[in-house]
N, C-alpha and C positions, 0 to 999 in steps of 0.2 A: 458509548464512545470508548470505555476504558476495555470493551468485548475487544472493540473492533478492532485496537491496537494491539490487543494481545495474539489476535490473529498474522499478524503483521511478523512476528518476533516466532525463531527457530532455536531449539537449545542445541548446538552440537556443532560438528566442524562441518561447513557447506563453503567449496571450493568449486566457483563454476568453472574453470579451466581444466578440473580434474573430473567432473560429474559424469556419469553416463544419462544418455535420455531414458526419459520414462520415471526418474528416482523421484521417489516419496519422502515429505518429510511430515511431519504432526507439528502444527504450532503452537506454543505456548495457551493459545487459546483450545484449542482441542478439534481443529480445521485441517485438513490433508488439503498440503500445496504439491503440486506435481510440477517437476522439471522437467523441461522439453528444450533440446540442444543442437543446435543445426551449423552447417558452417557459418552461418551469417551471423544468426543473433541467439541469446537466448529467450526461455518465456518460464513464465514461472506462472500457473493456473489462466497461460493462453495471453498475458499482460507481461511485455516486451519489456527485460531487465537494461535499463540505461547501461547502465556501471555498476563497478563494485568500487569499498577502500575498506585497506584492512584498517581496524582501531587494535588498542591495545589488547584490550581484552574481548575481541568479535569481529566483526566485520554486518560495514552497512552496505547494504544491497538498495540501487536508484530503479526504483520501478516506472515505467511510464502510466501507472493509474494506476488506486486502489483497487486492494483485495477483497471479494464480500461484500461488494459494499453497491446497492442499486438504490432507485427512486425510494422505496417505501423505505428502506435503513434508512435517508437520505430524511424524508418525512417524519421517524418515528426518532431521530437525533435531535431533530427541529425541534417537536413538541415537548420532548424532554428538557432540552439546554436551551429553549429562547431567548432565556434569559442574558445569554451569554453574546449576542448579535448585536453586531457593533460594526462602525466603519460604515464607508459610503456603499452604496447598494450593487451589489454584482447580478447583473441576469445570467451570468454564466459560471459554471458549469449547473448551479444549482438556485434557480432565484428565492426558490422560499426557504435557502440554508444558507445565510449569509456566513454561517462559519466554518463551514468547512469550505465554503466561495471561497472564501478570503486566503484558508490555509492552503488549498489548490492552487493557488494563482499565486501564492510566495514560493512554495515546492516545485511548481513549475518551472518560473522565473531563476532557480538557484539552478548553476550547472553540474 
């Protein structure tokens, strides 16, 4: 889990209004995200960037779905943090991962 967030997270100044397509960044984790910039929308590893807000010190970028992240990460998070599945049962997006179900469907939900 703590990989897979770290893939999530950019050290540096990343300004989508100013980016050119095609730019490369390295994540925290050690994963190449690629920016991709159209008139319409942007994409960040082909997963369609919401929004941005800037914070004090960064800026958070609203992705529409996780990065890196398929059925067997999905399986191999389960087996490690079972422990941690809690709350009433979601068959979606993940039924044998009740928690990251559960964080998907609150990050969702937030605009």
């Amino acid at each position: 889990l703590n990989q897979n967030l770290k893939n999530h997270i950019v050290i540096g100044k990343l300004d989508l209004n100013t980016q050119t397509d095609g730019k490369m960044y390295k994540t925290v984790g050690g994963k190449e995200i690629k920016l991709v910039v159209n008139a319409e929308t942007t994409y960040i590893n082909g997963v369609s960037v919401l929004g941005e807000i800037d914070l004090l010190r960064g800026k958070l970028v609203f992705l529409d779905s996780l990065l890196f992240l398929d059925d067997d990460i999905v399986h191999e998070l389960n087996e490690k943090h079972r422990y941690v599945e809690t709350g009433p049962l979601l068959a979606y997006p993940w039924l044998k991962s009740q928690f990251l179900s559960h964080t998907f469907r609150i990050l969702e939900s937030k605009p």
